[in-house]
N, C-alpha and C positions, 0 to 999 in steps of 0.2 A: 470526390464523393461528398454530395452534401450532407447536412445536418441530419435529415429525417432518415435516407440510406444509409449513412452511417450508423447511425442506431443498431437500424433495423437489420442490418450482419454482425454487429455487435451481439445482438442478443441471441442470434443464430449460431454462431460461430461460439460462444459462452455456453448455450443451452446443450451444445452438442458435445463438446470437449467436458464441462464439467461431468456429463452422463457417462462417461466412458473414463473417469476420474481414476487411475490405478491405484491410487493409493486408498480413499475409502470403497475401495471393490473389491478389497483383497479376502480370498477365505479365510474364516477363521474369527477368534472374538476380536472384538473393536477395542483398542489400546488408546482411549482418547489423548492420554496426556503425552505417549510415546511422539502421535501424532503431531498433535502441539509442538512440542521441541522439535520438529526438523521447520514449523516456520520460525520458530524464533534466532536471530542471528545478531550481531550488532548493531547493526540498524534497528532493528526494531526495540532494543533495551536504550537508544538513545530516543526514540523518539517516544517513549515514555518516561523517561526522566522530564521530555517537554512537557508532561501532565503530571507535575507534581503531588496535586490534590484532587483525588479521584472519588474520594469517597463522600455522597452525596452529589455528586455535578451530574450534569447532563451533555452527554457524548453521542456525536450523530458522525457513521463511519460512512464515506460515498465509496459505493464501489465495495461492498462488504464482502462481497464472493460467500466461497461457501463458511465464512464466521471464524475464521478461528483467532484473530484478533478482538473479536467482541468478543470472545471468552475471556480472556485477559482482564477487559476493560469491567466487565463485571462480575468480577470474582473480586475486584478492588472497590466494588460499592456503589460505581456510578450506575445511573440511570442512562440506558444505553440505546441508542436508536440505529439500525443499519439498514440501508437502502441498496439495492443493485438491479439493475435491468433484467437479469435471467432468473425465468420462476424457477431452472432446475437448481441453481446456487440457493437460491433461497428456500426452496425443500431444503437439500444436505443440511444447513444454514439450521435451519427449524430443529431437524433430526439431532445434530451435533447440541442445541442447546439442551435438548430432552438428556440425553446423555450425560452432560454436564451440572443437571439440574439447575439451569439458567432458565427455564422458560418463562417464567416469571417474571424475570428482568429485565431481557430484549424484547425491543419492537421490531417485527422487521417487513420491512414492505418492498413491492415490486413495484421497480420506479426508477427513473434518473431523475436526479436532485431537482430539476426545474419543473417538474409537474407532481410532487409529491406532495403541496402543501402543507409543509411541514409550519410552526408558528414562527412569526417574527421575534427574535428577542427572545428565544429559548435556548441557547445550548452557550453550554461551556468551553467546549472543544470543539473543532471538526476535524478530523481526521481521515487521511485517503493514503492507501497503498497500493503504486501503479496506478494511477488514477488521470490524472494531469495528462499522459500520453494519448487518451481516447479524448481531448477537449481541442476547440479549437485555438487556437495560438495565441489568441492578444488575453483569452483568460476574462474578459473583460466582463462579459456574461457570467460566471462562475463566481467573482470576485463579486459580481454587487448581490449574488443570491448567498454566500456567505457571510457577509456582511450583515444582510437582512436578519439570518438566522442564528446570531450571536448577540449573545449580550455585551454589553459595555464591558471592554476587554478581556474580550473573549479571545481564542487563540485559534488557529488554525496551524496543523502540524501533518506534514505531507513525507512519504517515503516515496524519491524517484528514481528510474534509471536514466542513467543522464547516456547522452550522444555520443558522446565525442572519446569513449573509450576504443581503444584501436581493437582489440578482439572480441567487444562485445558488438562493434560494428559490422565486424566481417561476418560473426557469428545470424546476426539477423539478417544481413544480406543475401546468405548463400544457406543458414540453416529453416529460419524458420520459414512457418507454412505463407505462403504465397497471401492468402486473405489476412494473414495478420498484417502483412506489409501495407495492404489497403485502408487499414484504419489505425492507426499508430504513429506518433510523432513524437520520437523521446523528448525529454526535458534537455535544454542548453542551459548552460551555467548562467549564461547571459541574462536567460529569463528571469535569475533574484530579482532584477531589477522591476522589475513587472511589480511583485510583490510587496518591494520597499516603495515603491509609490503609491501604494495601496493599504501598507499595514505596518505598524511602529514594530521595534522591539526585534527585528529578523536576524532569528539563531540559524547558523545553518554547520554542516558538518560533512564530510567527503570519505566514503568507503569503499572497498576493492579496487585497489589500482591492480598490484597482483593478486592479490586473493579471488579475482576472480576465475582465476582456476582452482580454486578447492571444489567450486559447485561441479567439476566436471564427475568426484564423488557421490554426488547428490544426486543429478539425474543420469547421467549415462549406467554408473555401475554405483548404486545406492549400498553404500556402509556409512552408518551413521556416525561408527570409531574413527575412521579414519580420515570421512569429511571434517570431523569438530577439530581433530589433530590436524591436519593440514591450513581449517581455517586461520584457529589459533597463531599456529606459527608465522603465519602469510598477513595475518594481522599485523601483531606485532610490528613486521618488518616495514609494512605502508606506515604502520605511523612515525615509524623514525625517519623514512622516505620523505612522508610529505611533509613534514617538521624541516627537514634539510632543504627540501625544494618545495617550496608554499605551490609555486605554479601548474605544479602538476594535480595540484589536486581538481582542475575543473576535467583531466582526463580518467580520472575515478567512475569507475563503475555506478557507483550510487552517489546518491545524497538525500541529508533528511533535511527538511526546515521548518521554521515555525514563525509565528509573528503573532501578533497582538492587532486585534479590531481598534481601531484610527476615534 
């Protein structure tokens, strides 16, 4: 699938799914911060420890979806910019910031990162969740439009699902929808390297090797008690895991990273 077809069921495949969203379609009143807490998980509290200093900087999220990490980002003070190819994400996206009384604070536009001209030498951070999986492979495109749009050490900090997990493999093999398989290429561990030729300073970190069965809590039969308790515990246990066996951690579910503009 090339570049421009790729996009364009990107946007289709996002416009359609996000529209039929379960979670903000549920009757009843809207619980924004309830909401919020089921996307926050370890991953995402490390990969803001990478933005130490938030208040006042300028933060541009690729791939923003429907926002609920730009809430975060500016509730802490920065100046926040979020992009995503699907106008229906970015309605929710819109809607959620009124809710939050953000609107004021995000910018948010329909657009993938290379046609959105955004300014050179403006932002502080770039940050992406799931993001990296929809680009194509050498990064190399992505990498000098990031570069462009940071300032002199500036950071870029990414949350991905990495490949090479054995049950997260099978799982999108045999579970998910057919058209996701068509545009989607998880992250290899391998790929750091990509990054450290490209950017100083690369922190990186490796999450659910088991733990990733707590999510079957989360989406198959949603309790939010009993997901956080099984995460918890399934946490703890990967990290004495990968502390004992360092190797196993490129077969982890996740990983976040970050690095510094060159």
């Amino acid at each position: 699938m090339n570049g421009i077809h790729k996009s364009e069921a990107l946007k289709k495949y996002f416009n359609q799914v996000t529209s039929a969203d379960n979670v903000f379609n549920r009757p009843g009143r809207f619980q924004l911060d309830d909401i919020l807490d089921w996307y926050k998980d370890p991953t995402t509290d490390y990969a803001h420890s990478c933005m130490p200093e938030l208040k006042g900087k300028r933060v541009l999220e690729i791939g923003c979806g429907i926002g609920v990490h730009l809430v975060y980002l500016a509730r802490q003070g920065s100046e926040v910019t979020g992009i995503d190819i699907a106008s229906e994400r970015i309605r929710i996206a819109k809607n959620l910031m009124n809710d939050a009384g953000l609107a004021s604070k995000v910018r948010l536009i329909v657009s993938d990162i290379f046609e959105a001209e955004l300014p050179a030498g403006y932002f502080d951070y770039i940050y992406g969740h799931d993001i990296l999986m929809y680009m194509d492979r050498d990064y190399r495109r992505l990498i000098a439009e990031m570069k462009r749009l940071l300032k002199p050490e500036g950071r870029i900090i990414f949350i991905e699902g990495l490949r090479a997990h054995p049950l997260a493999s099978v799982y999108r093999r045999y579970c998910a929808p057919k058209t996701w398989l068509e545009f989607t290429d998880y992250f290899d561990y391998s790929d750091l390297e990509i990054f450290r030729n490209n950017f100083t300073d690369i922190r990186h970190r490796e999450f659910y090797l088991t733990g990733f069965l707590a999510y079957f809590w989360k989406i198959y039969m949603p309790s939010k008690r009993i997901f956080r308790c099984t995460e918890r515990v399934l946490f703890l246990f990967d990290t004495m895991l990968l502390e004992a066996f360092p190797f196993l951690r490129r077969f982890c579910w996740r990983i976040v990273f970050s690095g510094e503009k060159t």
